[in-house]
C-alpha positions in Angstrom: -13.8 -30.1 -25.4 -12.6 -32.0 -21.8 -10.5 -28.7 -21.2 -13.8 -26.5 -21.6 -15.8 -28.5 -19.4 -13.6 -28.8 -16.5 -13.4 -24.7 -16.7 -17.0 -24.3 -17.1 -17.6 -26.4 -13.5 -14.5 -24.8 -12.1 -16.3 -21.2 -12.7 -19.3 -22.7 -11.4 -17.5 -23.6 -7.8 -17.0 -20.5 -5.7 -13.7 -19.5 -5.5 -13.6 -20.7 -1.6 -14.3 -24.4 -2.6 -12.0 -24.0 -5.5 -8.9 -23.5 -3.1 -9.8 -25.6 -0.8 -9.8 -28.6 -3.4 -6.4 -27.5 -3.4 -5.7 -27.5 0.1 -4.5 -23.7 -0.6 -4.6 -21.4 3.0 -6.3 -18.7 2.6 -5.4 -15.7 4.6 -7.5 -12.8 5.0 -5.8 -9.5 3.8 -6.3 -6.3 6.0 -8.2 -3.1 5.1 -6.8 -1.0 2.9 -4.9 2.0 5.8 -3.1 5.1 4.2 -1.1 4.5 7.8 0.4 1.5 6.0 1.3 2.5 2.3 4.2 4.2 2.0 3.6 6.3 -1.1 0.6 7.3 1.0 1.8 8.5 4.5 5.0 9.5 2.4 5.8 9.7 -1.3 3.3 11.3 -2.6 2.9 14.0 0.6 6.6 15.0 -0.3 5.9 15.3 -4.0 3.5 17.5 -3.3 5.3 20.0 -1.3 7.6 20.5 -4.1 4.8 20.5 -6.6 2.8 22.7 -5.3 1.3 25.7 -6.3 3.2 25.4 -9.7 1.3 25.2 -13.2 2.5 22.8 -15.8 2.3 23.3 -19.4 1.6 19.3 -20.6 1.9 16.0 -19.8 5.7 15.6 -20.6 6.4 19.1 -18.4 4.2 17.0 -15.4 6.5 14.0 -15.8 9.9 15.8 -15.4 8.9 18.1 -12.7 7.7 15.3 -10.8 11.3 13.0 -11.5 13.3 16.4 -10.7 10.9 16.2 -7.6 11.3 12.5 -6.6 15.2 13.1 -7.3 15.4 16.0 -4.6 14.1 13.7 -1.4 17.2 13.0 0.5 18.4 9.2 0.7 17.8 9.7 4.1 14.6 10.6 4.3 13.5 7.4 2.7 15.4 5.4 5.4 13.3 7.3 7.8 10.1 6.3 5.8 11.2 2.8 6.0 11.7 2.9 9.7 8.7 4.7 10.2 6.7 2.0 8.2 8.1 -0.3 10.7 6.9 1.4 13.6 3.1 1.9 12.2 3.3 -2.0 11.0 3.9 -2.6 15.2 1.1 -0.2 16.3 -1.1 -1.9 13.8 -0.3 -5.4 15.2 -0.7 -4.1 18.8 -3.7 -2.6 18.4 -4.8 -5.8 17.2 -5.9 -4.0 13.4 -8.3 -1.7 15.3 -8.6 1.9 14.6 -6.4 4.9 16.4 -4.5 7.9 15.9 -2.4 10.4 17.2 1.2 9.5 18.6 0.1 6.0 19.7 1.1 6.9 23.1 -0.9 3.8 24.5 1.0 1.6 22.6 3.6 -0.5 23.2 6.2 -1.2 20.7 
């Protein structure tokens, strides 16, 4: 019964509070930016130009052409990902999180 009451107050705490009883940092986690997931900006755009425009007959026929599809990206196209995830991760910080686009010209790396 102990255990159940030291949840019930520990639900009634905001969560704020909660880690801060337990001297726990909490560090505020960007927005959400297709510019900085790579299966975004990336995987799935090269999926799709080999998948599209083809029909698929079920499930298991979606699942192989898409592993056949994942299999035909060159090694070194996902080392250029990589790198290019780099790059956007420094015109992120730069631009101090704000919004931009284009070829980041302004930006110093």
């Amino acid at each position: 019964m102990q255990k159940w009451s030291q949840r019930s107050s520990l639900k009634n705490k905001s969560k704020d509070e909660f880690l801060a009883t337990k001297q726990i940092t909490v560090l505020e986690h960007p927005a959400y930016s297709l510019d900085l997931a790579p299966s975004d900006f990336f995987l799935f755009l090269k999926i799709k130009e080999i998948l599209k425009g083809r029909h698929f007959d079920d499930i298991d026929d979606i699942r192989s052409n898409t592993i056949a599809a994942l299999k035909a990206i060159p090694q070194n196209q996902f080392q250029n990902c990589f790198e290019g995830w780099n790059r956007r991760w420094h015109w992120c910080i730069a631009s101090q999180g704000e919004y931009f686009e284009g070829d980041h010209g302004g930006i110093q790396q």
